[in-house]
Structure formats: C-alpha cells, structure tokens
PyMOL Python script that loads the backbone (N, CA, C, O; Angstrom):
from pymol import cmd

cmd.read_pdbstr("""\
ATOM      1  N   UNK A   1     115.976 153.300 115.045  1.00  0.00           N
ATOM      2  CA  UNK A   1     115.650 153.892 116.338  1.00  0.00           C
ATOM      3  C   UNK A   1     114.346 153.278 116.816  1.00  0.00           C
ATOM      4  O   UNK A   1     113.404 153.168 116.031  1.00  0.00           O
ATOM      5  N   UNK A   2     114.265 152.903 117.986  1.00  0.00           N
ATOM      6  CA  UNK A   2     112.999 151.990 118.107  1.00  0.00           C
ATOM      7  C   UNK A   2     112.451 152.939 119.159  1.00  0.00           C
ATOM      8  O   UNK A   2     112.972 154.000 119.502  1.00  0.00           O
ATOM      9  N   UNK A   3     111.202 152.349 119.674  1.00  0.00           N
ATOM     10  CA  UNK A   3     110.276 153.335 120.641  1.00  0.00           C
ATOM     11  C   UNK A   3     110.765 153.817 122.020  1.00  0.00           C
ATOM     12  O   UNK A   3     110.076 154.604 122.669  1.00  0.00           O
ATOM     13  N   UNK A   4     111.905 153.373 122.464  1.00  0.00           N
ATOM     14  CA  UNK A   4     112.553 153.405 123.821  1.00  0.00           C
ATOM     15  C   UNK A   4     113.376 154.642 123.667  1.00  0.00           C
ATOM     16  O   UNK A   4     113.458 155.533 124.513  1.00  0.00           O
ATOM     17  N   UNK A   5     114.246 154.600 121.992  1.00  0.00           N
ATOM     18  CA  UNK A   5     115.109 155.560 122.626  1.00  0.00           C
ATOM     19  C   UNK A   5     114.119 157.048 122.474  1.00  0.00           C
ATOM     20  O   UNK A   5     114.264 158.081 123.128  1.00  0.00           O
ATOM     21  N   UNK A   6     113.079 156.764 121.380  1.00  0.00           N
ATOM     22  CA  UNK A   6     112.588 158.342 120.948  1.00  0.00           C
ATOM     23  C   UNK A   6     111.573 158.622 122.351  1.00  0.00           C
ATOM     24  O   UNK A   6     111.131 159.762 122.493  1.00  0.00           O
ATOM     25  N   UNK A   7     111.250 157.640 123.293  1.00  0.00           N
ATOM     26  CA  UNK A   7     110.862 158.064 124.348  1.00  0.00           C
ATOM     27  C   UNK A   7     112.045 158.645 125.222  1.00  0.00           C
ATOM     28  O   UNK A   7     111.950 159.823 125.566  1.00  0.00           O
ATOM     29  N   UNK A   8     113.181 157.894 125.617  1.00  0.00           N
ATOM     30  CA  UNK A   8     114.266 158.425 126.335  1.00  0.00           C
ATOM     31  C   UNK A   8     114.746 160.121 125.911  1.00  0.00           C
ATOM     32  O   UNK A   8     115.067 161.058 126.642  1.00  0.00           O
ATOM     33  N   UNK A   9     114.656 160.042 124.777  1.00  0.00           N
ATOM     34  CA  UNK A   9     114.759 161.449 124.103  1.00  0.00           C
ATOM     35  C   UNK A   9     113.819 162.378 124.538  1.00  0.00           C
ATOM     36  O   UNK A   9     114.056 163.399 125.183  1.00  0.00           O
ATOM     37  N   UNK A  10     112.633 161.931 124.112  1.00  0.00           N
ATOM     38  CA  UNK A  10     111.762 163.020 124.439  1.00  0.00           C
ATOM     39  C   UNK A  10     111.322 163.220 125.718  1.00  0.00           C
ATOM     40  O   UNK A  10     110.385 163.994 125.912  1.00  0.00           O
ATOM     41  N   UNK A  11     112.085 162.391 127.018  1.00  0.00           N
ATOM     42  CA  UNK A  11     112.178 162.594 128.351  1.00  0.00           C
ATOM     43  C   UNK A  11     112.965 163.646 128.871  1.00  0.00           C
ATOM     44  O   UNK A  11     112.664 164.616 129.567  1.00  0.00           O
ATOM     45  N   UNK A  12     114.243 163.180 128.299  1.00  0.00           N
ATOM     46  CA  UNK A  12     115.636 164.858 128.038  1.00  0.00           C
ATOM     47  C   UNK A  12     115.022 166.066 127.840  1.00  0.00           C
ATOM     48  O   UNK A  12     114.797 166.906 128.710  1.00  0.00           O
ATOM     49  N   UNK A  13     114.711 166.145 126.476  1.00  0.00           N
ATOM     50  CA  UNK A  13     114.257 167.131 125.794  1.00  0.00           C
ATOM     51  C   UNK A  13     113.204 167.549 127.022  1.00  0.00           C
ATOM     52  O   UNK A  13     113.879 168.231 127.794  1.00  0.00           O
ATOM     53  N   UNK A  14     111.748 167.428 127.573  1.00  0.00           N
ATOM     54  CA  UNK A  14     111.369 167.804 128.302  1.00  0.00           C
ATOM     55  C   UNK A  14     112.311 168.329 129.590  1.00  0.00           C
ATOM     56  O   UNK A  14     112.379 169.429 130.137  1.00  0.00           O
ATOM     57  N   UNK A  15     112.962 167.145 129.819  1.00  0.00           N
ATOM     58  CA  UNK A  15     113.273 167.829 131.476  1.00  0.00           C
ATOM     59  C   UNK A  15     114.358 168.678 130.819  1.00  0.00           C
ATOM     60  O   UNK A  15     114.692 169.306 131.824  1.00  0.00           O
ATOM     61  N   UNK A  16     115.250 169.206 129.724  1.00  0.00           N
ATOM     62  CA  UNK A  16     116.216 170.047 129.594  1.00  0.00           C
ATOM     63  C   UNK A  16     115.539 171.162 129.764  1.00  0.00           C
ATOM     64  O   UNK A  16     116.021 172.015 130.510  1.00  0.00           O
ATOM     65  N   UNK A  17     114.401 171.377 129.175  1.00  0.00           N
ATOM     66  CA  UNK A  17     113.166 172.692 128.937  1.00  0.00           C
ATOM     67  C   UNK A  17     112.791 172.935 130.162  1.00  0.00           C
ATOM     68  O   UNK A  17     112.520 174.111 130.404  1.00  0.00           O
ATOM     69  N   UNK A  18     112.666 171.937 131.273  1.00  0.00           N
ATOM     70  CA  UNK A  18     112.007 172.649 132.769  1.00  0.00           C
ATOM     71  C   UNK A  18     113.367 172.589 133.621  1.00  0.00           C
ATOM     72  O   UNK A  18     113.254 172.938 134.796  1.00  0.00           O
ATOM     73  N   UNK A  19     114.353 172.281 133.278  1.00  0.00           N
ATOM     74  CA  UNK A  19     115.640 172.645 134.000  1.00  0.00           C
ATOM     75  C   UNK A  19     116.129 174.350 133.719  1.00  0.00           C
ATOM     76  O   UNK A  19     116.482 175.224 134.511  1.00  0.00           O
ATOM     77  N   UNK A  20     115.971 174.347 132.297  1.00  0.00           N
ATOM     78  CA  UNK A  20     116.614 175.616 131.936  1.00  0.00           C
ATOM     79  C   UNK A  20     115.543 176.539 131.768  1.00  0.00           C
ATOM     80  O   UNK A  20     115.916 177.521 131.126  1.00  0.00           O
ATOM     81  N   UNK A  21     114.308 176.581 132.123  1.00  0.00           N
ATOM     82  CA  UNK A  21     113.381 177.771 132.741  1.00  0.00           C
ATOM     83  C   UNK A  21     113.188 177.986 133.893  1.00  0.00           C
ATOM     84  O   UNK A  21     113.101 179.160 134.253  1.00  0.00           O
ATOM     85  N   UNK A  22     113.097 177.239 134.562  1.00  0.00           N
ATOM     86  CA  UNK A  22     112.900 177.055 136.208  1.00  0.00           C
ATOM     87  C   UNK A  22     113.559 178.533 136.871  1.00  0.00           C
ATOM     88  O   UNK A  22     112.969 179.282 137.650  1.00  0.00           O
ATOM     89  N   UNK A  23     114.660 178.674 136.437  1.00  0.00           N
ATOM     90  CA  UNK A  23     115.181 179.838 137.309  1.00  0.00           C
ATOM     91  C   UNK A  23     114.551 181.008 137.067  1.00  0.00           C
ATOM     92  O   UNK A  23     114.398 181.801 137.996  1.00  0.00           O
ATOM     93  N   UNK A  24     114.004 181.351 135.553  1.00  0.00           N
ATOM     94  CA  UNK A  24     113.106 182.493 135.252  1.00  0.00           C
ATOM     95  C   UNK A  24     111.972 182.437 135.814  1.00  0.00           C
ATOM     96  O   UNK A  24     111.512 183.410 136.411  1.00  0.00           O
ATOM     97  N   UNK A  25     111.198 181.030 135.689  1.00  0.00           N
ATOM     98  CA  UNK A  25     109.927 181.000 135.877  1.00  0.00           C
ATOM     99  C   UNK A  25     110.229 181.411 137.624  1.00  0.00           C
ATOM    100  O   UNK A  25     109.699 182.490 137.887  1.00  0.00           O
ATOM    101  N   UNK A  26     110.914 180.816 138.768  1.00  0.00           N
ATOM    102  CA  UNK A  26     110.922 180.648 139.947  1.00  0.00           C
ATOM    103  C   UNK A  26     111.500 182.080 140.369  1.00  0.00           C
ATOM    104  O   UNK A  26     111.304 182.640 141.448  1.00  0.00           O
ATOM    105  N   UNK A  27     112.150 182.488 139.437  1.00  0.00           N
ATOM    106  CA  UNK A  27     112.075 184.143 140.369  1.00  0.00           C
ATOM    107  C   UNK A  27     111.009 185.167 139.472  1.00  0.00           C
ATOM    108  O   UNK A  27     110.948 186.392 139.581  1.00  0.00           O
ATOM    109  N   UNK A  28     110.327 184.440 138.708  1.00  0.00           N
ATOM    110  CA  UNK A  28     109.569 185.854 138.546  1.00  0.00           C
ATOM    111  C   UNK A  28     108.122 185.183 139.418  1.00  0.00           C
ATOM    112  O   UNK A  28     106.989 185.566 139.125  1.00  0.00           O
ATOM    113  N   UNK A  29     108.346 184.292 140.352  1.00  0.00           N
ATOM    114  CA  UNK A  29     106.842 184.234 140.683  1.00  0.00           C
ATOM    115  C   UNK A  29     107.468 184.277 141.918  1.00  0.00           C
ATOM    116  O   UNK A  29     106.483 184.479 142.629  1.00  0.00           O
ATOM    117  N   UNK A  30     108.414 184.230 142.675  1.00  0.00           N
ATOM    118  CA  UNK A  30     109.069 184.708 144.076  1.00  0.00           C
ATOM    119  C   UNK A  30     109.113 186.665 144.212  1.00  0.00           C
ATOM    120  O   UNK A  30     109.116 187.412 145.191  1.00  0.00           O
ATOM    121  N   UNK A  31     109.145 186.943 142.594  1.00  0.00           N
ATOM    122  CA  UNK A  31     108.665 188.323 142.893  1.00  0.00           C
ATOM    123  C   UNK A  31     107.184 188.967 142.862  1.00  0.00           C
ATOM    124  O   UNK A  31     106.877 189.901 143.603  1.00  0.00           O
ATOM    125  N   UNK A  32     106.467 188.496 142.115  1.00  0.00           N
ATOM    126  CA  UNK A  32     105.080 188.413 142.364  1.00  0.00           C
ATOM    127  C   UNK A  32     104.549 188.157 143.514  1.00  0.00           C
ATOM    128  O   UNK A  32     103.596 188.768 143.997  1.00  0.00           O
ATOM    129  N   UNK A  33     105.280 187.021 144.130  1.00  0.00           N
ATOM    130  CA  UNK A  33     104.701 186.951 145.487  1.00  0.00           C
ATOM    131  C   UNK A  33     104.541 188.170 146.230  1.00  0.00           C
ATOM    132  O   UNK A  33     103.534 188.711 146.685  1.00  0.00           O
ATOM    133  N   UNK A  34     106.459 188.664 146.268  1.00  0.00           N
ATOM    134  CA  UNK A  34     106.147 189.544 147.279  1.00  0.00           C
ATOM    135  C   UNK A  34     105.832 190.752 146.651  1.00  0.00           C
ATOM    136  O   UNK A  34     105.988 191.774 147.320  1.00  0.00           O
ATOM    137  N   UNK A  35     105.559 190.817 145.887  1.00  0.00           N
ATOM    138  CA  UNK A  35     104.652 192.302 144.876  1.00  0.00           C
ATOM    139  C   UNK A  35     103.208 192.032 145.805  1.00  0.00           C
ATOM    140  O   UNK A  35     102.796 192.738 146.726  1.00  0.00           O
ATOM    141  N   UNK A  36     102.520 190.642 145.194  1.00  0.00           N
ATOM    142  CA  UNK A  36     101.261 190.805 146.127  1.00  0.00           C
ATOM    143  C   UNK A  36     101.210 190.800 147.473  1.00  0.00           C
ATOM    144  O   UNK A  36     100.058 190.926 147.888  1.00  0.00           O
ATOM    145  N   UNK A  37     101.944 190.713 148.215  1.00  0.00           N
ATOM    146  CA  UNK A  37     101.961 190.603 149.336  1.00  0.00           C
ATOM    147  C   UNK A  37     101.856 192.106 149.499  1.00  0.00           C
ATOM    148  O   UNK A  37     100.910 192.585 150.124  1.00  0.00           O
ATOM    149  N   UNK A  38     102.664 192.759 149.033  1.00  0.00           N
ATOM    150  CA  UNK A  38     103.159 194.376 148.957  1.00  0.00           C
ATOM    151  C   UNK A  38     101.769 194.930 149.103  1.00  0.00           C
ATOM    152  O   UNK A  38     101.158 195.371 150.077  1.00  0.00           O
ATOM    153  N   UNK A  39     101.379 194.732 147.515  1.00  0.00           N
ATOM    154  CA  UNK A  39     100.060 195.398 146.926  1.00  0.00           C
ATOM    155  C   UNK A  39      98.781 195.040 148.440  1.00  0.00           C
ATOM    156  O   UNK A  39      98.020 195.878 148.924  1.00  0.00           O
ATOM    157  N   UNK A  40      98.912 193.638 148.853  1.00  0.00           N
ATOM    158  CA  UNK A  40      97.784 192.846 149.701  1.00  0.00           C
ATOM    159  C   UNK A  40      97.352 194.041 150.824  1.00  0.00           C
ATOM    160  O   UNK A  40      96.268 194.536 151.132  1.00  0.00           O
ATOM    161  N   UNK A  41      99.069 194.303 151.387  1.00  0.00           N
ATOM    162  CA  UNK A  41      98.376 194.971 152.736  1.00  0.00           C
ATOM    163  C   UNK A  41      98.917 196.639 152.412  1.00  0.00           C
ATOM    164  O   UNK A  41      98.907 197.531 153.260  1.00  0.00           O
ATOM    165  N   UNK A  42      99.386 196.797 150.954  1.00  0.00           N
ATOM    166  CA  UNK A  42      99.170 198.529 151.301  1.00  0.00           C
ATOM    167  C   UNK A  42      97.828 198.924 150.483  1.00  0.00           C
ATOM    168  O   UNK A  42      97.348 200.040 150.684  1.00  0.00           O
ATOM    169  N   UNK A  43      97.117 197.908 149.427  1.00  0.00           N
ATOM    170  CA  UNK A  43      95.896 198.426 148.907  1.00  0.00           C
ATOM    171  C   UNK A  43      95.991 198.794 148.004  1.00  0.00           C
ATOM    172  O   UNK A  43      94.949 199.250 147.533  1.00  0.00           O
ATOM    173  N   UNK A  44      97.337 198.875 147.066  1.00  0.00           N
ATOM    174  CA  UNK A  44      97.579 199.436 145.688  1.00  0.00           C
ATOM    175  C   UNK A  44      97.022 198.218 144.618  1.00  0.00           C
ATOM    176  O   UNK A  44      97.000 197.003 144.818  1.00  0.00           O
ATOM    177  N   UNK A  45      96.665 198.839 143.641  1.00  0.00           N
ATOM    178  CA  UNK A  45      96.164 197.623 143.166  1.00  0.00           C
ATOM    179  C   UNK A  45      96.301 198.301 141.514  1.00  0.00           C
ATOM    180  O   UNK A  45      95.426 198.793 140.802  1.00  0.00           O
ATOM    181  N   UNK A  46      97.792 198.089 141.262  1.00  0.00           N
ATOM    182  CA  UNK A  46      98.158 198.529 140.254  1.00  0.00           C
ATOM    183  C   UNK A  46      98.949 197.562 139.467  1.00  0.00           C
ATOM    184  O   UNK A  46      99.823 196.795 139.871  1.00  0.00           O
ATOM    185  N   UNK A  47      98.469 197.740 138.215  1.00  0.00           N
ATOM    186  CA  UNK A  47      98.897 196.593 137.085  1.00  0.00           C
ATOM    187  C   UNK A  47     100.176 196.504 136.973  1.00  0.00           C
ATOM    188  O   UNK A  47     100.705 195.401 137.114  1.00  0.00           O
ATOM    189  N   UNK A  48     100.787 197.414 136.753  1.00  0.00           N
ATOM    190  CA  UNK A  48     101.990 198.190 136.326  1.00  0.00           C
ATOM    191  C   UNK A  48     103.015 197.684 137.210  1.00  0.00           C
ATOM    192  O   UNK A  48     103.926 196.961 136.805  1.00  0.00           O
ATOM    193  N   UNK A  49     102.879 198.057 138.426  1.00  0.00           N
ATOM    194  CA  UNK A  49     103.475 197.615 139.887  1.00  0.00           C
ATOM    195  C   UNK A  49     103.580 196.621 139.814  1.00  0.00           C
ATOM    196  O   UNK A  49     104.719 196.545 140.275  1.00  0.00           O
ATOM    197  N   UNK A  50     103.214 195.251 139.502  1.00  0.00           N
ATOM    198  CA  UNK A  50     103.511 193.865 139.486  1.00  0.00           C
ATOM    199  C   UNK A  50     104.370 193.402 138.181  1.00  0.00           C
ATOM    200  O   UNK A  50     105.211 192.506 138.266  1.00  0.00           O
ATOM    201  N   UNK A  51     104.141 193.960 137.195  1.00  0.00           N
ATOM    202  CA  UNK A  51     104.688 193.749 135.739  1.00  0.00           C
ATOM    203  C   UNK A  51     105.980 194.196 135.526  1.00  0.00           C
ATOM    204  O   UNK A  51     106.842 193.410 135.131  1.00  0.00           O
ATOM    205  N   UNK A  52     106.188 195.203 135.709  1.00  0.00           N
ATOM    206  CA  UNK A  52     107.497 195.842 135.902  1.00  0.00           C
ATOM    207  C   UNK A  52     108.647 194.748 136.479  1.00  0.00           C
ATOM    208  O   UNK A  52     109.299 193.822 135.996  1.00  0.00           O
ATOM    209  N   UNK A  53     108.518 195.371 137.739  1.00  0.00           N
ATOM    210  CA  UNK A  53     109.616 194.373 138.476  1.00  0.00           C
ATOM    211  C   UNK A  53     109.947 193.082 137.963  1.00  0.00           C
ATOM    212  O   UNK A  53     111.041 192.676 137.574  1.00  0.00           O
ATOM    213  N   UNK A  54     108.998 192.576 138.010  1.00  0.00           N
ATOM    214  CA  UNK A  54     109.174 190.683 137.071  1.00  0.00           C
ATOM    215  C   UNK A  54     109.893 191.066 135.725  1.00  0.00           C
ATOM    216  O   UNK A  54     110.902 190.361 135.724  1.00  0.00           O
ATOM    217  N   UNK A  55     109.888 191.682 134.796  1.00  0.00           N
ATOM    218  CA  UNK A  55     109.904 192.084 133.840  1.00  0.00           C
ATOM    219  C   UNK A  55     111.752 192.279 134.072  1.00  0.00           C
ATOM    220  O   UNK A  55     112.664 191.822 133.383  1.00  0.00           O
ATOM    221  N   UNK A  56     111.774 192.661 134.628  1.00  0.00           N
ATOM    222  CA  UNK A  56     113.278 193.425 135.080  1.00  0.00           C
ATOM    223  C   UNK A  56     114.452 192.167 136.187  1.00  0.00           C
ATOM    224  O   UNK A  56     115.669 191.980 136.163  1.00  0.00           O
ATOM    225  N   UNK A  57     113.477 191.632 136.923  1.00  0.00           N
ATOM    226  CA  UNK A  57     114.043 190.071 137.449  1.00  0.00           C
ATOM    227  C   UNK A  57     114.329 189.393 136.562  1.00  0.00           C
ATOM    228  O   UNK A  57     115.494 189.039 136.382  1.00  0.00           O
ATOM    229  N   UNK A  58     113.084 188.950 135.582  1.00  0.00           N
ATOM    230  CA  UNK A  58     113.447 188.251 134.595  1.00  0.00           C
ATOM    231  C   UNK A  58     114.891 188.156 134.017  1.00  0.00           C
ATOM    232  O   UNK A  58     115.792 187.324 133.914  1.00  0.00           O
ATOM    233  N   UNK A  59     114.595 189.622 133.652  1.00  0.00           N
ATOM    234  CA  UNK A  59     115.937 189.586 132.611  1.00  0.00           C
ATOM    235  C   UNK A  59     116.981 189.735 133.256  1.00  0.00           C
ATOM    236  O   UNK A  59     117.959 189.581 132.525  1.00  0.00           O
ATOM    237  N   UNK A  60     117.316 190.036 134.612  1.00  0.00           N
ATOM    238  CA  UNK A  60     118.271 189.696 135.269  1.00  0.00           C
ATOM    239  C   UNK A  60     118.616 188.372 135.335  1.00  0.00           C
ATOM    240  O   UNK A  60     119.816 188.191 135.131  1.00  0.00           O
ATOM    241  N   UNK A  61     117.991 187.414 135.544  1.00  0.00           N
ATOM    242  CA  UNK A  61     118.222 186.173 136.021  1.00  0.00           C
ATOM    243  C   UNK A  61     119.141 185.501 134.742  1.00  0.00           C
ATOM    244  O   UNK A  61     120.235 184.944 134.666  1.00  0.00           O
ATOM    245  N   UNK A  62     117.905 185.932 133.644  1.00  0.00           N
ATOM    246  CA  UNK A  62     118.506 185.791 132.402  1.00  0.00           C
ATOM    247  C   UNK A  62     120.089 186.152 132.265  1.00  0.00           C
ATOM    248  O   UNK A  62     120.963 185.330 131.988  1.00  0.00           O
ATOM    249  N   UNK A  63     120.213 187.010 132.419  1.00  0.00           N
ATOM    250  CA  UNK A  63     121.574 187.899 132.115  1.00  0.00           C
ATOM    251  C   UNK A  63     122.776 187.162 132.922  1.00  0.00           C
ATOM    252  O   UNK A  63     123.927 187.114 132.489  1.00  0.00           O
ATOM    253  N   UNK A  64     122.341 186.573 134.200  1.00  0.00           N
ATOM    254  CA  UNK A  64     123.222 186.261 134.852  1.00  0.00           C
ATOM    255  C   UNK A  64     123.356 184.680 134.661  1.00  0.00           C
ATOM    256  O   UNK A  64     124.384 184.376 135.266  1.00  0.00           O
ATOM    257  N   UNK A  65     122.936 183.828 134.243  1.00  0.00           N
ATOM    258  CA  UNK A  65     122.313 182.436 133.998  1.00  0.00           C
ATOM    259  C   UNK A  65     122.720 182.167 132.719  1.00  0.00           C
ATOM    260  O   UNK A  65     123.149 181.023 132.569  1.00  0.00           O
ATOM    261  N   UNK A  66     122.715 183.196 131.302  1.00  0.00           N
ATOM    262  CA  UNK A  66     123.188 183.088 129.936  1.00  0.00           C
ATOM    263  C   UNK A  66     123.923 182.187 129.983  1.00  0.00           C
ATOM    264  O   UNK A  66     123.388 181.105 129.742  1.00  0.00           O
ATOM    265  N   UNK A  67     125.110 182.162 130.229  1.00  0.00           N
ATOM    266  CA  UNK A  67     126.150 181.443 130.305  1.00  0.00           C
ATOM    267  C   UNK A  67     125.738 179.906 130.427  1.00  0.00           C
ATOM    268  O   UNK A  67     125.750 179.116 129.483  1.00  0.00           O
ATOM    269  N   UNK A  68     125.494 179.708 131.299  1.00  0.00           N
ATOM    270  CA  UNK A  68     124.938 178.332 131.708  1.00  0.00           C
ATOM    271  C   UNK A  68     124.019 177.668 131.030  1.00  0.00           C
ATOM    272  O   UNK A  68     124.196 176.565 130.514  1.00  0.00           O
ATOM    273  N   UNK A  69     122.914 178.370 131.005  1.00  0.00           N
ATOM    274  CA  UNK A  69     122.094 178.159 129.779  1.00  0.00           C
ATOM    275  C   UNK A  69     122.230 177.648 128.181  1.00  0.00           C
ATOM    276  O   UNK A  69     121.803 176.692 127.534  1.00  0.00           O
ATOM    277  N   UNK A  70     123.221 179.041 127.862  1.00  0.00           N
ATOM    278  CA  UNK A  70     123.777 178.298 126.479  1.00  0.00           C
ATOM    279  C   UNK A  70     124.871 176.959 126.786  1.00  0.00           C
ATOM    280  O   UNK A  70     124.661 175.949 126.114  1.00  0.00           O
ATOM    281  N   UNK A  71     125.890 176.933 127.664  1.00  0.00           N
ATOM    282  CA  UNK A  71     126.482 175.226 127.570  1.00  0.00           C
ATOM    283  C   UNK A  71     125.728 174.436 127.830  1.00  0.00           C
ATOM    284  O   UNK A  71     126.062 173.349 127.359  1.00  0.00           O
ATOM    285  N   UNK A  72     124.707 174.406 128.440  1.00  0.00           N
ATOM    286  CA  UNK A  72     123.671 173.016 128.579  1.00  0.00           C
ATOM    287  C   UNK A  72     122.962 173.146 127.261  1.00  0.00           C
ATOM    288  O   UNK A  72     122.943 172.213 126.458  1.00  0.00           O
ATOM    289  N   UNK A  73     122.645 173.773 127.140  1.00  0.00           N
ATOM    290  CA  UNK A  73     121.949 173.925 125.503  1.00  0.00           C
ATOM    291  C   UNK A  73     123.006 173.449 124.372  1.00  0.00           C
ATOM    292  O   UNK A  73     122.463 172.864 123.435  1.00  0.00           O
ATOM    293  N   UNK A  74     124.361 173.583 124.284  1.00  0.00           N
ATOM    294  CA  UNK A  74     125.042 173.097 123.175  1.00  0.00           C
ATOM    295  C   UNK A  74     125.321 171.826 123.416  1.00  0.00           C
ATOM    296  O   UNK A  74     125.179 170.869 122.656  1.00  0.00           O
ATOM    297  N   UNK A  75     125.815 171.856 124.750  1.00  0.00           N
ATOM    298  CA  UNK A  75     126.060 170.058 125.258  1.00  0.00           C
ATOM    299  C   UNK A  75     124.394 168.882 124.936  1.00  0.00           C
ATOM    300  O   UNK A  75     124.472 167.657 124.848  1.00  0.00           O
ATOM    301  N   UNK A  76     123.067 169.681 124.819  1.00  0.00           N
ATOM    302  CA  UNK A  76     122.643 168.755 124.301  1.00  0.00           C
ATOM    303  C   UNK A  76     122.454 169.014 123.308  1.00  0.00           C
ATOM    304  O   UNK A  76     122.429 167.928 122.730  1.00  0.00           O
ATOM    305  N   UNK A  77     122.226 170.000 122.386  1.00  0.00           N
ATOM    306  CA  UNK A  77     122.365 169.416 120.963  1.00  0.00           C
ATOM    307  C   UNK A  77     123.651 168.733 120.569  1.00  0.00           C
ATOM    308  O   UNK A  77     123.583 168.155 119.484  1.00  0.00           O
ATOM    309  N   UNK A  78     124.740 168.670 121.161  1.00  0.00           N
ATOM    310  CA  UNK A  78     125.885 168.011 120.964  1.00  0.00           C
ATOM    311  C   UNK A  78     125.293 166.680 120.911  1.00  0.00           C
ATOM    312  O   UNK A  78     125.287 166.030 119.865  1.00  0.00           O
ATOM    313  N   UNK A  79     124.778 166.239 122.041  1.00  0.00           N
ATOM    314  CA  UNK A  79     124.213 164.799 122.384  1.00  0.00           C
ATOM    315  C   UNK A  79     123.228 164.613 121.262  1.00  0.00           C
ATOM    316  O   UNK A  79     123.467 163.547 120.695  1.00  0.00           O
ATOM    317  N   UNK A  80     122.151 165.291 120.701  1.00  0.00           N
ATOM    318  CA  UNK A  80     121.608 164.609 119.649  1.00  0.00           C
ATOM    319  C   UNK A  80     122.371 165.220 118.880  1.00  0.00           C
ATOM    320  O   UNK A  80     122.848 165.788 119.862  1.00  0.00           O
ATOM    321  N   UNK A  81     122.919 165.626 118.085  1.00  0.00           N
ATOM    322  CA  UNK A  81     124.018 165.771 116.649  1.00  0.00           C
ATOM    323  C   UNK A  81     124.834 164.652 116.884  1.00  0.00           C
ATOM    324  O   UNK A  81     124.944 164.033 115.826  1.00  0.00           O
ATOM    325  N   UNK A  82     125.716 163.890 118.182  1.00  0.00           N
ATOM    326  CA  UNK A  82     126.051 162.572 118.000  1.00  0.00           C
ATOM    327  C   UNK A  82     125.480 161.359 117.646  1.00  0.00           C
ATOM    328  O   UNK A  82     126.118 160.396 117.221  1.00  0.00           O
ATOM    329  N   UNK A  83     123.600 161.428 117.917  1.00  0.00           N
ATOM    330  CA  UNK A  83     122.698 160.085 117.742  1.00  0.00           C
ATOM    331  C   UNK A  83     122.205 160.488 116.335  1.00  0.00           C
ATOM    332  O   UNK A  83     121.442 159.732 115.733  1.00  0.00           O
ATOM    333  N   UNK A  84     122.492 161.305 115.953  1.00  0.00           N
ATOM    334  CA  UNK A  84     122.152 161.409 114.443  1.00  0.00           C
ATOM    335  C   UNK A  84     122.111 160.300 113.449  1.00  0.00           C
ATOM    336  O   UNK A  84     121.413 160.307 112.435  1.00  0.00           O
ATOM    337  N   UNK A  85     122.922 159.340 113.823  1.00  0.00           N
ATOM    338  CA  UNK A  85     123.193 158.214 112.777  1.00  0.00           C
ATOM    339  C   UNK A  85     122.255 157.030 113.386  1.00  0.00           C
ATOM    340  O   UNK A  85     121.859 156.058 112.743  1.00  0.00           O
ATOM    341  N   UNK A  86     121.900 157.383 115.146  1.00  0.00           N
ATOM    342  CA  UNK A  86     120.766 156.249 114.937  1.00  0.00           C
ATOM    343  C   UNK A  86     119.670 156.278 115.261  1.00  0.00           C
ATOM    344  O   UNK A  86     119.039 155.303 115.670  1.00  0.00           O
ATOM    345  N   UNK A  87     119.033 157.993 115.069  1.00  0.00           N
ATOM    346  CA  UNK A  87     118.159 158.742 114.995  1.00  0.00           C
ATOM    347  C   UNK A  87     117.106 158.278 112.951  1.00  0.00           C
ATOM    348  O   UNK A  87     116.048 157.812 112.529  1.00  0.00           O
ATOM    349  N   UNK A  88     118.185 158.754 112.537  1.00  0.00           N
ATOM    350  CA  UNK A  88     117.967 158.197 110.690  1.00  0.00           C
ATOM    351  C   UNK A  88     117.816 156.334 110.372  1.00  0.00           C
ATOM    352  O   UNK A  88     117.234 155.855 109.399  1.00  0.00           O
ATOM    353  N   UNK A  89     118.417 155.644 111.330  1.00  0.00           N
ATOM    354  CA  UNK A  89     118.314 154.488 111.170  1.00  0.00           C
ATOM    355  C   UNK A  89     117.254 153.827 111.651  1.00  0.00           C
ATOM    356  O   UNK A  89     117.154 152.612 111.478  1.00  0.00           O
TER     357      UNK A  89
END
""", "prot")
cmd.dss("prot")
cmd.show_as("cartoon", "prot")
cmd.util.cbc("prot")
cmd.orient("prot")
C-alpha cells in the first residue's frame, strides 16, 4: 500500500464522518438558532430551554436517518474489508 492510497483512504474515511453527521449536527444548530432567536426577543434566558429541544431533534433525526446511516456505514466497511489484501501488502 503506498502513500496515495492510505491518503485516498483517509480522505473517505473523513468525508464518510462529515457526510453521516451533518444531518445531526445541521438540525441541532437550525434548532438552536431558532431557540435563540426565541430566547433573544422574549428574554428567557434559560439553559434548559435550549438543551432540551436539540436533545429531542437530535434523536429524531437520528431515528429517522438510522437506516441510511447504517448502509453507508456497511457499504464502507465493505469497501475496506475488500482492500484488506492491499491494505497488509
């Protein structure tokens, strides 16, 4: 395995990791937004109130996304469990 492919690899491997968070990370800060926005102009300024909700998006997004998540996740370890032989070489 020479320096090209373990870079090409570790290009995947990164962008698989910001492909398959993106949807958590991007709705729990689309709800924060409008939490602060909320909090901005009614004056509440409560911890709780922002944490919650995200907390609960999150795992929605999650819940609904699972699916998808895990086949891109097996399809690439599929892809490295196939370079295995010129991963060792």
């Amino acid at each position: 395995m020479n320096e090209s492919m373990i870079i090409d690899l570790f290009t995947e491997s990164i962008k698989m990791i910001l492909i398959l968070s993106a949807p958590m990370l991007l709705s729990g800060l689309l709800i924060g937004l409008l939490i602060a926005i909320f909090q901005a102009t009614t004056q509440i300024q409560e911890a709780t109130l922002a944490f919650v909700p995200k907390i609960i998006v999150v795992f929605l997004v999650m819940m609904f996304t699972g699916p998808w998540l895990i086949n891109s996740l097996i399809d690439f370890t599929t892809m490295i469990m196939n370079m295995i032989d010129l991963i060792i070489y």
